[in-house]
C-alpha positions in Angstrom: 14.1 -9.1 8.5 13.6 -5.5 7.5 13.6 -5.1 3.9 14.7 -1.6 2.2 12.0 0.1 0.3 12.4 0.4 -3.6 11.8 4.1 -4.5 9.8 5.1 -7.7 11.6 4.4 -10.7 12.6 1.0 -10.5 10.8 -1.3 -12.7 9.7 -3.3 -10.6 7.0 -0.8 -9.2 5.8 -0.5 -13.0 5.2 -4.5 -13.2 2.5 -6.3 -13.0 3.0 -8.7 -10.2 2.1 -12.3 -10.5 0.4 -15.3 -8.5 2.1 -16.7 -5.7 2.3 -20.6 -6.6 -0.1 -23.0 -4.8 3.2 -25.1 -4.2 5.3 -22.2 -2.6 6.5 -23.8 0.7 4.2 -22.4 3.9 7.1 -21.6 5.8 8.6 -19.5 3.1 5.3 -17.9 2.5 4.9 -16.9 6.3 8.2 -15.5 6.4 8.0 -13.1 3.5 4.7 -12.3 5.3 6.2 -11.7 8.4 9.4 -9.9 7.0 7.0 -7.8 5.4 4.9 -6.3 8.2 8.1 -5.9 10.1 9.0 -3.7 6.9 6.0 -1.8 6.9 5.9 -1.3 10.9 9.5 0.2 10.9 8.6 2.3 8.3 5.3 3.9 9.9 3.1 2.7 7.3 -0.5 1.1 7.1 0.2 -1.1 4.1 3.2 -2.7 1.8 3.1 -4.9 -1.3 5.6 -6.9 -2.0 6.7 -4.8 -5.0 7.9 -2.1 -2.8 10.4 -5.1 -1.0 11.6 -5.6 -4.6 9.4 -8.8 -5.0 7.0 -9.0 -8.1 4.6 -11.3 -6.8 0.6 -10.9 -5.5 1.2 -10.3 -2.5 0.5 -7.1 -0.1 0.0 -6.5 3.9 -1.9 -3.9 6.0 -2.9 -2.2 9.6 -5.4 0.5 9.1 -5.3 0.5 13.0 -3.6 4.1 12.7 -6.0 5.3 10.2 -9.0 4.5 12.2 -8.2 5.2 15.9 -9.8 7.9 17.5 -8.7 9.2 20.6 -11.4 10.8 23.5 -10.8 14.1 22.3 -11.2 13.2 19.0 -14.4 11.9 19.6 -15.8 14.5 22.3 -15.2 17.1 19.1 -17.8 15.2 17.1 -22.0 16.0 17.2 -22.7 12.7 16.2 -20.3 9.6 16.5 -21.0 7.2 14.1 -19.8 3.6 14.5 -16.4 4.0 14.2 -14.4 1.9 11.5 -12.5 -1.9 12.7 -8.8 -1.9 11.8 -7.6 -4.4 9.3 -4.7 -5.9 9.6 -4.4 -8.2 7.4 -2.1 -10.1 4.3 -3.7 -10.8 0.8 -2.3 -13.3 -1.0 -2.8 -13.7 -4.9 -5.7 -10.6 -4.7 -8.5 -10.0 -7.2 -10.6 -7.0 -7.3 -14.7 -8.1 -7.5 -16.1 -4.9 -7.8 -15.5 -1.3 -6.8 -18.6 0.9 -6.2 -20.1 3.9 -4.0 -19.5 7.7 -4.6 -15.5 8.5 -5.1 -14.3 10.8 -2.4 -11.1 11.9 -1.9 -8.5 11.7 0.3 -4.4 12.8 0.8 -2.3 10.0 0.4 1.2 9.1 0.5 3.3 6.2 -0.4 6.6 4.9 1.1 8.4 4.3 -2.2 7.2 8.3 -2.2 8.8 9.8 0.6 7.4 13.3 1.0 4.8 13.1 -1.4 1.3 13.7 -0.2 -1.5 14.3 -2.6 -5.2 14.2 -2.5 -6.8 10.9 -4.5 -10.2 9.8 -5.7 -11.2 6.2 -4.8 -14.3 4.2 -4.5 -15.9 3.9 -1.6 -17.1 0.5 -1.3 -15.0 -2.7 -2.4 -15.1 -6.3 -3.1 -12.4 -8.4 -2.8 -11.3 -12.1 -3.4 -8.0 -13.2 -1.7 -6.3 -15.9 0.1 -4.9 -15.4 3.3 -2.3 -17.1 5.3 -3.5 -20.3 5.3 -4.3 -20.1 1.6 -7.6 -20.3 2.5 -10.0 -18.1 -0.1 -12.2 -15.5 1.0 -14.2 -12.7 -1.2 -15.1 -9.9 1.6 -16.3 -6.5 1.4 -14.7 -3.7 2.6 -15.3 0.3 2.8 -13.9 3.8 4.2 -10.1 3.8 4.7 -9.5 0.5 4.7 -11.1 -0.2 1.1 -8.7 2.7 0.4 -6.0 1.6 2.0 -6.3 -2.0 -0.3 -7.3 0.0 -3.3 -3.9 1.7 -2.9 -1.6 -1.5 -2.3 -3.9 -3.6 -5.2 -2.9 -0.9 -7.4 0.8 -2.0 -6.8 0.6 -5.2 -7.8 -1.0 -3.8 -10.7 1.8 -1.7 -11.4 0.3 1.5 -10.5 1.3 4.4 -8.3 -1.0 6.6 -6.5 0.7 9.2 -8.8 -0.4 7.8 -11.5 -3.9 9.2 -10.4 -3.1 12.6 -10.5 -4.4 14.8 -12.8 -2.0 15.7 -15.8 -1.2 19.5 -14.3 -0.2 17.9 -11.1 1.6 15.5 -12.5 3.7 18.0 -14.3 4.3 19.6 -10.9 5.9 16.8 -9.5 8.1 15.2 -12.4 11.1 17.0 -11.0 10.0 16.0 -7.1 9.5 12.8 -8.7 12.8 12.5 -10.7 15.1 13.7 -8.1 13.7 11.0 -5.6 14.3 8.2 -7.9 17.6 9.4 -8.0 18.1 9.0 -4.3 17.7 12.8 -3.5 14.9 13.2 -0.9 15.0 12.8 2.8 13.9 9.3 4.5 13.9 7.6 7.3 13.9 4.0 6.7 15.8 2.1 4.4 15.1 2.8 0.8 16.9 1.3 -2.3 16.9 3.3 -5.4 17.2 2.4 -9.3 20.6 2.4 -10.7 22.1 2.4 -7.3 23.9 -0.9 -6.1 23.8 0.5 -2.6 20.7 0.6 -0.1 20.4 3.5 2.0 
């Protein structure tokens, strides 16, 4: 099932998600999991929380496979190829940030409740992170480059955070009407999006 994305300015991406419950049926669990990656992949993105489905629970998916693939011409243009990053594709359930450390370094992002909105954030480069996965198994893992940013970004949803929200206050003021007219459904998309005050999905 392909979910519509909520755009900014519903509530829901301003909420602070909570825990998934330890008795939540597995099969429902998988399903929302599943449901959720076919969302994301439709969508052409590298990670979803379940906010952005309209769902305010811990919960968020990811392939950094797109981030991190180099192809041979790619790598024939660098002078020294370092080891290249692993793609994780991955879901976290009920996430926890341990720690967040290393230089900041920026980096254009975007955001599918966003569409057409690319802007260049600071995160940390190193991350530590405790999560379940789908077996509600508990892990605490480290993770760095793009795809600590890529978690960074999608932790910040369940948070109630947009990458937006990062921005300094003069860019921030040169996006409020960008940013007002989307939340009103008037911005160009190509995958279904659902917008507050609207009872239709687009």
């Amino acid at each position: 099932m392909i979910y519509p994305i909520v755009a900014i300015g519903d509530p829901v991406l301003k909420t602070k998600a909570k825990n998934i419950a330890a008795d939540l049926p597995a099969a429902d669990l998988q399903r929302l999991i599943a449901d959720m990656f076919e969302t994301m992949y439709s969508a052409h993105g590298v990670g979803l929380a379940a906010p952005q489905v309209g769902k305010a629970v811990r919960l968020f998916v990811m392939d950094s496979g797109p981030m991190v693939e180099l192809d041979e011409e790619d790598l024939a243009e660098l002078d020294e190829v370092e080891t290249p990053e692993t793609a994780v594709k991955r879901a976290f359930i009920n996430p926890q940030m341990v720690s967040e450390t290393g230089e900041e370094w920026g980096f254009e992002e975007g955001c599918l409740s966003i569409p057409g909105i690319r802007e260049t954030v600071l995160r940390h480069a190193d991350i530590v992170l405790r999560y379940e996965d789908e077996n509600r198994q508990v892990h605490e893992e480290a993770f760095s480059g793009l795809a600590a940013r890529v978690i960074q970004h999608e932790y910040d949803h369940l948070e109630g955070i947009l990458f937006t929200d990062k921005l300094s206050g003069f860019k921030k003021q040169l996006l409020k009407g960008k940013l007002a007219r989307i939340s009103k459904g008037d911005v160009r998309h190509e995958y279904r999006m659902k917008f507050a005050g609207e009872g239709r999905r687009r």
